[in-house]
mmCIF file of the N, C-alpha and C atoms, coordinates in Angstrom:
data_MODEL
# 
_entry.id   MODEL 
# 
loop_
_atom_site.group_PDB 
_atom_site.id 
_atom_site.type_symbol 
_atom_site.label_atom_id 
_atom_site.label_alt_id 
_atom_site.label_comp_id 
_atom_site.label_asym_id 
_atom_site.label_entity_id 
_atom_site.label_seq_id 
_atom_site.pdbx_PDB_ins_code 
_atom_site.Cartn_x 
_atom_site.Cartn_y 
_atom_site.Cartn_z 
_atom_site.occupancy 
_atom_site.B_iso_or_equiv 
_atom_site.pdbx_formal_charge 
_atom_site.auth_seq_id 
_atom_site.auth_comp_id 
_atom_site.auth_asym_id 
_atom_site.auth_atom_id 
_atom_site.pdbx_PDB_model_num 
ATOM 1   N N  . UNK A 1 1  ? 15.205  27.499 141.400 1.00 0.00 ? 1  UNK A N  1 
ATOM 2   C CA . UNK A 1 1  ? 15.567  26.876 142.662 1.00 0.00 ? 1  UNK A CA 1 
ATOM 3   C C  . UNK A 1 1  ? 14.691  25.651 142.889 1.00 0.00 ? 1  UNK A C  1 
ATOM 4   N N  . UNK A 1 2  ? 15.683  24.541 143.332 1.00 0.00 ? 2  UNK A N  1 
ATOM 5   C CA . UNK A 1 2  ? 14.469  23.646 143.408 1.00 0.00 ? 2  UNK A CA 1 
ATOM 6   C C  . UNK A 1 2  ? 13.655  23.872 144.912 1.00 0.00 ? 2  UNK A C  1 
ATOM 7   N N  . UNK A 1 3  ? 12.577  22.904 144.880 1.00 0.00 ? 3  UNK A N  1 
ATOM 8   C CA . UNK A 1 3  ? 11.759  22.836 145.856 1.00 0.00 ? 3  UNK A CA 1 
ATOM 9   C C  . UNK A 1 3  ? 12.305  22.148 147.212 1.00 0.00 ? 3  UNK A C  1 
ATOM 10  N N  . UNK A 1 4  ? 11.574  22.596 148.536 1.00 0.00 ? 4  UNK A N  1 
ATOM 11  C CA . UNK A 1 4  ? 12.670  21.573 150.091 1.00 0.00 ? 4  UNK A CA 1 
ATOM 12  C C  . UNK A 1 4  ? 11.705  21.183 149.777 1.00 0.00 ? 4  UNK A C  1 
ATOM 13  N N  . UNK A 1 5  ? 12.337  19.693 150.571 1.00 0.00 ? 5  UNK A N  1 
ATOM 14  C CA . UNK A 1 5  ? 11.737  18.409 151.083 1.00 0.00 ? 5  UNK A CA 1 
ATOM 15  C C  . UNK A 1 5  ? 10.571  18.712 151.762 1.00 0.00 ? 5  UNK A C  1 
ATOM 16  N N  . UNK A 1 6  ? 10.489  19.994 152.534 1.00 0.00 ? 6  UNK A N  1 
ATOM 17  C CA . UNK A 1 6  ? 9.053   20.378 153.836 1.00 0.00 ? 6  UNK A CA 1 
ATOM 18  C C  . UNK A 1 6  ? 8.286   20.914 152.977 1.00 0.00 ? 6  UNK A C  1 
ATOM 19  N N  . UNK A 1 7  ? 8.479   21.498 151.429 1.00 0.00 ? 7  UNK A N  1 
ATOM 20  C CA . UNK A 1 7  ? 7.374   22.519 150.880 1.00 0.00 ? 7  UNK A CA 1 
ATOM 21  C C  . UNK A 1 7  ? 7.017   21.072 150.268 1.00 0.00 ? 7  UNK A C  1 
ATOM 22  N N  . UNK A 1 8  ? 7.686   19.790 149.586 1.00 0.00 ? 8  UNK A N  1 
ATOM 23  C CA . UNK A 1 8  ? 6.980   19.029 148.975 1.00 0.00 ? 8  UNK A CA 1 
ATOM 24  C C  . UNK A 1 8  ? 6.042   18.385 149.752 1.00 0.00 ? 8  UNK A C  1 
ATOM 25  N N  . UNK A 1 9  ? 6.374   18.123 151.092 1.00 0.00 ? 9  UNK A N  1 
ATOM 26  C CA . UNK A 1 9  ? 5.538   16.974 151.901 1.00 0.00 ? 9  UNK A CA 1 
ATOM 27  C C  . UNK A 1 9  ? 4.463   18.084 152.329 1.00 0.00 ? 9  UNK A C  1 
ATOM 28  N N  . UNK A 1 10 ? 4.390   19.262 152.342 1.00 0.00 ? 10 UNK A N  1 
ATOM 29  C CA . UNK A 1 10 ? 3.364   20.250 152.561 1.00 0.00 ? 10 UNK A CA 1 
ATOM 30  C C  . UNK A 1 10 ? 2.385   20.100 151.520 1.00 0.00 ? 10 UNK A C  1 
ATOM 31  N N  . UNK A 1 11 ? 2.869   19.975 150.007 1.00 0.00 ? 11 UNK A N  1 
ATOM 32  C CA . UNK A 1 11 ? 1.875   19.829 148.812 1.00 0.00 ? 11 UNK A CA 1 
ATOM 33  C C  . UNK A 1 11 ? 1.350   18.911 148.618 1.00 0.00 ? 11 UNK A C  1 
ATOM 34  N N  . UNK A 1 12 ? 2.001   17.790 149.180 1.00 0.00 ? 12 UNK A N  1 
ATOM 35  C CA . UNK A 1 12 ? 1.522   16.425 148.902 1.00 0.00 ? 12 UNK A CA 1 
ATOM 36  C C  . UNK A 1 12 ? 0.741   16.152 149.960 1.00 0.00 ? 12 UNK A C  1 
ATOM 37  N N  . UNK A 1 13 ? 0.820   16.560 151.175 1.00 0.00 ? 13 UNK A N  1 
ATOM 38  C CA . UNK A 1 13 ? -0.654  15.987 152.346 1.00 0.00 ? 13 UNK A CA 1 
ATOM 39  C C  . UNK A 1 13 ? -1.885  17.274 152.126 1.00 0.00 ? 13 UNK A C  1 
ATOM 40  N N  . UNK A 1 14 ? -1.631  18.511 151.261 1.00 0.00 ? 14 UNK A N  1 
ATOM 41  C CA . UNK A 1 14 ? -3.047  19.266 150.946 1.00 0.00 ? 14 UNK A CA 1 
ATOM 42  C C  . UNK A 1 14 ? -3.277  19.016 149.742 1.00 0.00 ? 14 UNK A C  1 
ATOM 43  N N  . UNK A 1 15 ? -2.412  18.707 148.577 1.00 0.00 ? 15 UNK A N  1 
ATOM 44  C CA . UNK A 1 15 ? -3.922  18.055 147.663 1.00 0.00 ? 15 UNK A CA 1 
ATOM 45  C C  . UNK A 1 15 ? -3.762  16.842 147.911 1.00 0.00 ? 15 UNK A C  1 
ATOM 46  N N  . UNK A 1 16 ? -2.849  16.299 147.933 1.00 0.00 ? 16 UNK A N  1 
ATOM 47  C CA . UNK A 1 16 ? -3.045  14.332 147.528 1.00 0.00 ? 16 UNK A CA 1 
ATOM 48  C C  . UNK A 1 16 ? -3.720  13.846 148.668 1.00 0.00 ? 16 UNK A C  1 
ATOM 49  N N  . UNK A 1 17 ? -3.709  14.034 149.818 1.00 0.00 ? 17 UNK A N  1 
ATOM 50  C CA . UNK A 1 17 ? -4.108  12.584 150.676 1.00 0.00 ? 17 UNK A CA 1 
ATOM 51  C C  . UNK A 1 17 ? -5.274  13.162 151.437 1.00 0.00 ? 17 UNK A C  1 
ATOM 52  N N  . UNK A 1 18 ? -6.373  14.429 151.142 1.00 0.00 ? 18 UNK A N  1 
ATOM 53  C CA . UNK A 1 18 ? -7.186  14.748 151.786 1.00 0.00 ? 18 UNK A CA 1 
ATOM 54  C C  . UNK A 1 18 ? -8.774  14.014 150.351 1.00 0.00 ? 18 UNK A C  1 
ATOM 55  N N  . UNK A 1 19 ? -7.750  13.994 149.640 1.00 0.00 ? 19 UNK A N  1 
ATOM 56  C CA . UNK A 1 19 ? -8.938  12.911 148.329 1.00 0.00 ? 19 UNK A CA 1 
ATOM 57  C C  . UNK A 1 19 ? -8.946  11.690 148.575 1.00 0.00 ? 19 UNK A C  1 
ATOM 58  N N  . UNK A 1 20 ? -8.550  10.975 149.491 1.00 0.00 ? 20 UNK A N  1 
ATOM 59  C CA . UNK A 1 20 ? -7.878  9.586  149.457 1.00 0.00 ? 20 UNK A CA 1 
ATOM 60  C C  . UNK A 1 20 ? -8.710  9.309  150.675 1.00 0.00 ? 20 UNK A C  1 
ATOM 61  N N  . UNK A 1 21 ? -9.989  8.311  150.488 1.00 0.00 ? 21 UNK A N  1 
ATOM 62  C CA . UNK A 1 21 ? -10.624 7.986  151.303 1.00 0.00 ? 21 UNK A CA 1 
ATOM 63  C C  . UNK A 1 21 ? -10.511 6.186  150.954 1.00 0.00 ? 21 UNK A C  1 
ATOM 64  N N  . UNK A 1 22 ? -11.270 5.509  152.178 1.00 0.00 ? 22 UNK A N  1 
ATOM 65  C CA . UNK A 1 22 ? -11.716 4.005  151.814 1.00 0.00 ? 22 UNK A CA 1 
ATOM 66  C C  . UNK A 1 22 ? -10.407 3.189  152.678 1.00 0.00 ? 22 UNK A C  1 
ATOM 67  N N  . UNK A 1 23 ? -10.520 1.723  152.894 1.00 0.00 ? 23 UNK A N  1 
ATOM 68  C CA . UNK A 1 23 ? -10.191 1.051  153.598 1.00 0.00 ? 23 UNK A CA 1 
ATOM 69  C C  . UNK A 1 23 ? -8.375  1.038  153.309 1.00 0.00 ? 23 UNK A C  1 
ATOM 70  N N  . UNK A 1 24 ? -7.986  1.153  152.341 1.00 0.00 ? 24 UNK A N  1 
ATOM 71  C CA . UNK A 1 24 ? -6.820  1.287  151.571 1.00 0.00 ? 24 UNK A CA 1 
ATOM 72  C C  . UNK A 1 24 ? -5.928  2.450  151.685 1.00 0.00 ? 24 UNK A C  1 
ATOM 73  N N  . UNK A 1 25 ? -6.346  3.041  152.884 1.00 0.00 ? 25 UNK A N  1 
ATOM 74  C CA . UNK A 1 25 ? -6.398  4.852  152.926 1.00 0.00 ? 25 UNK A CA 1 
ATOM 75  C C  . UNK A 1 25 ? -4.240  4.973  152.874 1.00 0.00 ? 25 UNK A C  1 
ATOM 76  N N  . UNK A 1 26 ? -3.988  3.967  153.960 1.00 0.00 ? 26 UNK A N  1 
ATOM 77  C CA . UNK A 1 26 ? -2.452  3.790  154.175 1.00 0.00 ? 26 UNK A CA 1 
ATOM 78  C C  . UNK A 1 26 ? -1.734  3.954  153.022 1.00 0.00 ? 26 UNK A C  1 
ATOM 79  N N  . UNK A 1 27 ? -1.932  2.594  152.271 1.00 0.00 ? 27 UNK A N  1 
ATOM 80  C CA . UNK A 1 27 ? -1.624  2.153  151.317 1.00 0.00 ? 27 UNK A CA 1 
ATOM 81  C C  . UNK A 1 27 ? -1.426  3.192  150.232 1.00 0.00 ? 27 UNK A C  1 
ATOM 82  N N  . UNK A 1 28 ? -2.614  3.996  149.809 1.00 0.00 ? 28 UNK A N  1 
ATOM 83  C CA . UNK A 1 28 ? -2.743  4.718  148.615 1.00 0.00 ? 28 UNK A CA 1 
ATOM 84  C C  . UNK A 1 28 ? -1.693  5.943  149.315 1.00 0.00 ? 28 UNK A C  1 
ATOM 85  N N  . UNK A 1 29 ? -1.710  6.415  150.892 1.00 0.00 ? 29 UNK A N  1 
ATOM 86  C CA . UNK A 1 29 ? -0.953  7.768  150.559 1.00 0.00 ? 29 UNK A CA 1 
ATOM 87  C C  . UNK A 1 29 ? 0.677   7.281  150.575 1.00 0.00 ? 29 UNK A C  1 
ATOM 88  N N  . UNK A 1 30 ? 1.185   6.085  150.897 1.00 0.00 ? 30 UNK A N  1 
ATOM 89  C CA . UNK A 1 30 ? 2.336   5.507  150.598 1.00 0.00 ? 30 UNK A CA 1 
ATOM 90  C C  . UNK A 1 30 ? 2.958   6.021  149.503 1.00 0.00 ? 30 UNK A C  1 
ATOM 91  N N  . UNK A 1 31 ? 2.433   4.924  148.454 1.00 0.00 ? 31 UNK A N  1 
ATOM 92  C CA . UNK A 1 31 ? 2.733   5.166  147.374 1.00 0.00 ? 31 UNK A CA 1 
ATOM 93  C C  . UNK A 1 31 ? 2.684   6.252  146.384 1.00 0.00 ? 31 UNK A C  1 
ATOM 94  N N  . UNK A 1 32 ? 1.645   7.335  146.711 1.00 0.00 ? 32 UNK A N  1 
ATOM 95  C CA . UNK A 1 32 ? 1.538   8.217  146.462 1.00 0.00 ? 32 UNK A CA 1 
ATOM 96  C C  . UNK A 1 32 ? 2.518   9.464  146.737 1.00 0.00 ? 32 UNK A C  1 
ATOM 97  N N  . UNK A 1 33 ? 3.015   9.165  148.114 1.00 0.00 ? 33 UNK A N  1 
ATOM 98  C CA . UNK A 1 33 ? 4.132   9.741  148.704 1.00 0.00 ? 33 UNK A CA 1 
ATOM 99  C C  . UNK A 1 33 ? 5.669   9.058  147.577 1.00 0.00 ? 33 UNK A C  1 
ATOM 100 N N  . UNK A 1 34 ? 5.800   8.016  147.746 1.00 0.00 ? 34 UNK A N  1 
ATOM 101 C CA . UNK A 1 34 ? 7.102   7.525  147.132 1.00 0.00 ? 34 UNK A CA 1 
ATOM 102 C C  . UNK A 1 34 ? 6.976   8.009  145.751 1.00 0.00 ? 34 UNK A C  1 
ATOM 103 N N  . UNK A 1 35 ? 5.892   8.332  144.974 1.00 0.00 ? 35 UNK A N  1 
ATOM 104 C CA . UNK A 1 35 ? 5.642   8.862  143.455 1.00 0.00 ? 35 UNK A CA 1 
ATOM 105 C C  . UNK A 1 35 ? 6.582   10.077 143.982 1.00 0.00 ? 35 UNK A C  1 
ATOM 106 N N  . UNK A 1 36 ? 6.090   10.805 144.548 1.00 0.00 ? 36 UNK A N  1 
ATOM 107 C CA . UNK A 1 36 ? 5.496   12.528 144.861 1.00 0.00 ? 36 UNK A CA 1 
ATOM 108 C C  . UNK A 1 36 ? 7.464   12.793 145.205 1.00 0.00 ? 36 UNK A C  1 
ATOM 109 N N  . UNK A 1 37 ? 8.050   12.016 146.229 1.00 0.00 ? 37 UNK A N  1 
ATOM 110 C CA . UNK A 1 37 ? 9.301   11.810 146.898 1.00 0.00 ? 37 UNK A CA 1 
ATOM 111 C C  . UNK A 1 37 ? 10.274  11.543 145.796 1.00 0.00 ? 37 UNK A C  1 
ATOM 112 N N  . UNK A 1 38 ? 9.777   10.924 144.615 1.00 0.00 ? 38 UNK A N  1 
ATOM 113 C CA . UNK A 1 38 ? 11.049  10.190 143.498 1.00 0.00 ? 38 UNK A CA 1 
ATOM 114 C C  . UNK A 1 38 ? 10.884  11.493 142.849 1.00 0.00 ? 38 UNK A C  1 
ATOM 115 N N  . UNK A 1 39 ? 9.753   12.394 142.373 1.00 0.00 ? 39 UNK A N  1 
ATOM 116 C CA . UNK A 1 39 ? 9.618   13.641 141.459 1.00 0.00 ? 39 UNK A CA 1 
ATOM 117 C C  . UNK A 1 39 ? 10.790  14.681 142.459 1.00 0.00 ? 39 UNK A C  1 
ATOM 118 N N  . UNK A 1 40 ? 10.829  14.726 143.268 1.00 0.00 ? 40 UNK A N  1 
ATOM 119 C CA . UNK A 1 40 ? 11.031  15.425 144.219 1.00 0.00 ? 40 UNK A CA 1 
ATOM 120 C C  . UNK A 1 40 ? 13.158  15.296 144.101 1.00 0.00 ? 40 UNK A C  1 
ATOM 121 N N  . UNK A 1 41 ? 12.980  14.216 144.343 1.00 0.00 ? 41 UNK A N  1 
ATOM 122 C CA . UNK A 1 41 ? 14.291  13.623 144.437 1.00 0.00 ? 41 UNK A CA 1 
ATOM 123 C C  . UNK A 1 41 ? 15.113  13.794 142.951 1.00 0.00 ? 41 UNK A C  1 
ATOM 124 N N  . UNK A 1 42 ? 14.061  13.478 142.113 1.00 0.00 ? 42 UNK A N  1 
ATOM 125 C CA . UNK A 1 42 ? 14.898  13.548 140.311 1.00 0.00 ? 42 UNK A CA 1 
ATOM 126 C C  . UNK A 1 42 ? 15.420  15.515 140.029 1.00 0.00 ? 42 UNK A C  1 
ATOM 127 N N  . UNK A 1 43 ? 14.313  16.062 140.899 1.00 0.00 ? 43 UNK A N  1 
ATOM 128 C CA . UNK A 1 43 ? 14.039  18.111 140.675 1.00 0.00 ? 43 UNK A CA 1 
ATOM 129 C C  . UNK A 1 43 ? 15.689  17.928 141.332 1.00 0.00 ? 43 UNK A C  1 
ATOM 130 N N  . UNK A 1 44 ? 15.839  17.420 142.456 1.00 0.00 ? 44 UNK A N  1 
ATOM 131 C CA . UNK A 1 44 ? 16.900  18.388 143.405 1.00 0.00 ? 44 UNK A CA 1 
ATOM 132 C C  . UNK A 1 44 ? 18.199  17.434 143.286 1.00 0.00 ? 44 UNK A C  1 
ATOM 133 N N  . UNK A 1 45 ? 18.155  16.320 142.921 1.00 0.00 ? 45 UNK A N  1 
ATOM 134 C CA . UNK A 1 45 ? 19.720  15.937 143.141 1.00 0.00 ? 45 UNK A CA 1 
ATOM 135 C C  . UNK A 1 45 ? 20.102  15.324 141.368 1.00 0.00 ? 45 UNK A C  1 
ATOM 136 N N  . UNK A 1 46 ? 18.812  15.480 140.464 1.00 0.00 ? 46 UNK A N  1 
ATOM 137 C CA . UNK A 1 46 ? 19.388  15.058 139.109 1.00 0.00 ? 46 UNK A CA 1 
ATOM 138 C C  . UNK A 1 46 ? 19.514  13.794 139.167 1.00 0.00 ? 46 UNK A C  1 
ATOM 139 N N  . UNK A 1 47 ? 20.245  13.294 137.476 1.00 0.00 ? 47 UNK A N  1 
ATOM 140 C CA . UNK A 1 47 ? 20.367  12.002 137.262 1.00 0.00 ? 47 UNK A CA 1 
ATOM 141 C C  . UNK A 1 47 ? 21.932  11.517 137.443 1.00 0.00 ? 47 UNK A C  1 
ATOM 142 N N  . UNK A 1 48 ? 21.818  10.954 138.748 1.00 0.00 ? 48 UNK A N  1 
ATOM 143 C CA . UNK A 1 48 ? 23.176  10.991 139.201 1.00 0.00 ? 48 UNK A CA 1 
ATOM 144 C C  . UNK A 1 48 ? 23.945  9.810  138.709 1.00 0.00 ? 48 UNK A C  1 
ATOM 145 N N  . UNK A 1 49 ? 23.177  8.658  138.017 1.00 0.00 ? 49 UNK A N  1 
ATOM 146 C CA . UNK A 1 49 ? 24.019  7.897  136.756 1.00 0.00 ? 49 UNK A CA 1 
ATOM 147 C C  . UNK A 1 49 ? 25.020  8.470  135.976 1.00 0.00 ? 49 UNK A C  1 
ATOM 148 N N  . UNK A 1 50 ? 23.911  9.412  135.140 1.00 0.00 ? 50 UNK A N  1 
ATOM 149 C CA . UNK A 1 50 ? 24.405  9.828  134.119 1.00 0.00 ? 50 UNK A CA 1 
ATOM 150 C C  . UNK A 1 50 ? 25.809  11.043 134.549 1.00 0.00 ? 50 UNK A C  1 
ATOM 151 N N  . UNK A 1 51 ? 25.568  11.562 135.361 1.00 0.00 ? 51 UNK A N  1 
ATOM 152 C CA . UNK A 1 51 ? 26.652  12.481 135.873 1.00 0.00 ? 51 UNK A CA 1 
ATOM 153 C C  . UNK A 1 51 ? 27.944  11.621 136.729 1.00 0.00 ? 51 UNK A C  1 
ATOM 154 N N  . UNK A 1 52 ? 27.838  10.557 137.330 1.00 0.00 ? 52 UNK A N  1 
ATOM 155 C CA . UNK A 1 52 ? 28.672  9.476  137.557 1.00 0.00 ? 52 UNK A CA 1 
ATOM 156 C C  . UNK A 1 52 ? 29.049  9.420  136.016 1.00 0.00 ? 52 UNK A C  1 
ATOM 157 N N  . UNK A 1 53 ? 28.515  8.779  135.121 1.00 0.00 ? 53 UNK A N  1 
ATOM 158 C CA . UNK A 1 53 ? 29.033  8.463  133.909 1.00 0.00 ? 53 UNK A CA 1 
ATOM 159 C C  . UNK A 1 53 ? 30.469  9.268  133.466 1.00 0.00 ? 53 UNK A C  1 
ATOM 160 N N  . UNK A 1 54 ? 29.360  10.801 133.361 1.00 0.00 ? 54 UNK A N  1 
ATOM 161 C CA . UNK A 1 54 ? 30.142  11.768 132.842 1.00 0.00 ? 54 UNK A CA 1 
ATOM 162 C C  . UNK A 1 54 ? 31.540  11.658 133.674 1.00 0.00 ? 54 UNK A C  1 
ATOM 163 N N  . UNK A 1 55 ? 31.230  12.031 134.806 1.00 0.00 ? 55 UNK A N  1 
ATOM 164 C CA . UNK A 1 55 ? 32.861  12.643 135.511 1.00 0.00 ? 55 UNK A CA 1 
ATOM 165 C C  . UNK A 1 55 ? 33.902  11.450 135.486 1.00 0.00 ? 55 UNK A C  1 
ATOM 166 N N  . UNK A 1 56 ? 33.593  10.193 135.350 1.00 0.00 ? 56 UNK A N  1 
ATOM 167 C CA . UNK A 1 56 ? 34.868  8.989  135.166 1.00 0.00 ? 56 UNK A CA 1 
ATOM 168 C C  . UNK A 1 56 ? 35.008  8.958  133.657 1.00 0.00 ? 56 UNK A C  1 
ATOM 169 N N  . UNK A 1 57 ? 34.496  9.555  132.622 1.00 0.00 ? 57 UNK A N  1 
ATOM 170 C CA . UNK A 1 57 ? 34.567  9.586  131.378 1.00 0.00 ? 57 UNK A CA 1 
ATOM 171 C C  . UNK A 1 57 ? 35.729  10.985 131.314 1.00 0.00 ? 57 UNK A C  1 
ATOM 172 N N  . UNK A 1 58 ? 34.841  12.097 131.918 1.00 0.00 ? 58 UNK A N  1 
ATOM 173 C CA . UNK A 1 58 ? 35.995  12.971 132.082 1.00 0.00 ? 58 UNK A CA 1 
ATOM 174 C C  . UNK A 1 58 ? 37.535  12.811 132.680 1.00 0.00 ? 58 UNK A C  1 
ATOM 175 N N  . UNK A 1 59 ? 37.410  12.131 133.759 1.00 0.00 ? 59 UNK A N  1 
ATOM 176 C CA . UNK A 1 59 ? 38.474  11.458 134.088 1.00 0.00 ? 59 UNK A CA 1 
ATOM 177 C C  . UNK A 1 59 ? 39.535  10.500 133.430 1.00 0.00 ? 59 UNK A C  1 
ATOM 178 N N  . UNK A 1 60 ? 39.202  9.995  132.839 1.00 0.00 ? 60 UNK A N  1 
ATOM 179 C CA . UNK A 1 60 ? 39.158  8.317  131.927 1.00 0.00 ? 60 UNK A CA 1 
ATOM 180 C C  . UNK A 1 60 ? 39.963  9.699  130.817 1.00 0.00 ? 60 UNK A C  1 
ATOM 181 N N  . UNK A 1 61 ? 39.135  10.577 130.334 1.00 0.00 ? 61 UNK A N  1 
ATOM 182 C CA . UNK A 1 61 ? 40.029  11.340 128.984 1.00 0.00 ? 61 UNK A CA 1 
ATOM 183 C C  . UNK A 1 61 ? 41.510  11.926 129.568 1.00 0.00 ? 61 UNK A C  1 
ATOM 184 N N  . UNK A 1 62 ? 41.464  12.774 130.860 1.00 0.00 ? 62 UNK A N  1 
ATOM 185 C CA . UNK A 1 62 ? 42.514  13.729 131.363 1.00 0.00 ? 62 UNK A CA 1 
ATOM 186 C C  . UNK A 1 62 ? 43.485  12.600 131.542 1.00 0.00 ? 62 UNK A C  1 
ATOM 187 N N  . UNK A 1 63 ? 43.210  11.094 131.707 1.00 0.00 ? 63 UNK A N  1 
ATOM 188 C CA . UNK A 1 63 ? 44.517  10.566 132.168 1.00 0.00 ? 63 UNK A CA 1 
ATOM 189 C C  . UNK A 1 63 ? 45.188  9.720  131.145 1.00 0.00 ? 63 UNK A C  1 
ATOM 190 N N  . UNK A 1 64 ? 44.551  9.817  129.636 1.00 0.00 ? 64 UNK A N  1 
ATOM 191 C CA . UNK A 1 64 ? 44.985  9.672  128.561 1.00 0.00 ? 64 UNK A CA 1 
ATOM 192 C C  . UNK A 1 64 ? 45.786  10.538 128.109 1.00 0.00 ? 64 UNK A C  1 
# 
């Protein structure tokens, strides 16, 4: 099962952003978040290119 959106943003503000000190503090948990959010996003909805691909390919054959 994949992981919710609330258990990831739960994992990601107790380890990642309680290490994250210094003037840059914003900045680093940003991006750190958008890392943490794209892992997150690839677990639960897949590579939806490649599955676009597939199903008009599948399509593209049945109407041959």
């Amino acid at each position: 099962m994949a992981p919710s959106f609330h258990n990831t943003l739960k994992v990601f503000s107790e380890d990642i952003v309680r290490d994250i000190r210094g003037d840059f503090q914003v900045i680093r948990r940003i991006n750190a978040l958008r890392l943490k959010l794209g892992q997150w996003n690839k677990t639960v909805f897949g590579y939806q290119d490649w599955a676009l691909q597939h199903l008009q390919s599948s399509i593209q054959n049945l109407e041959d």
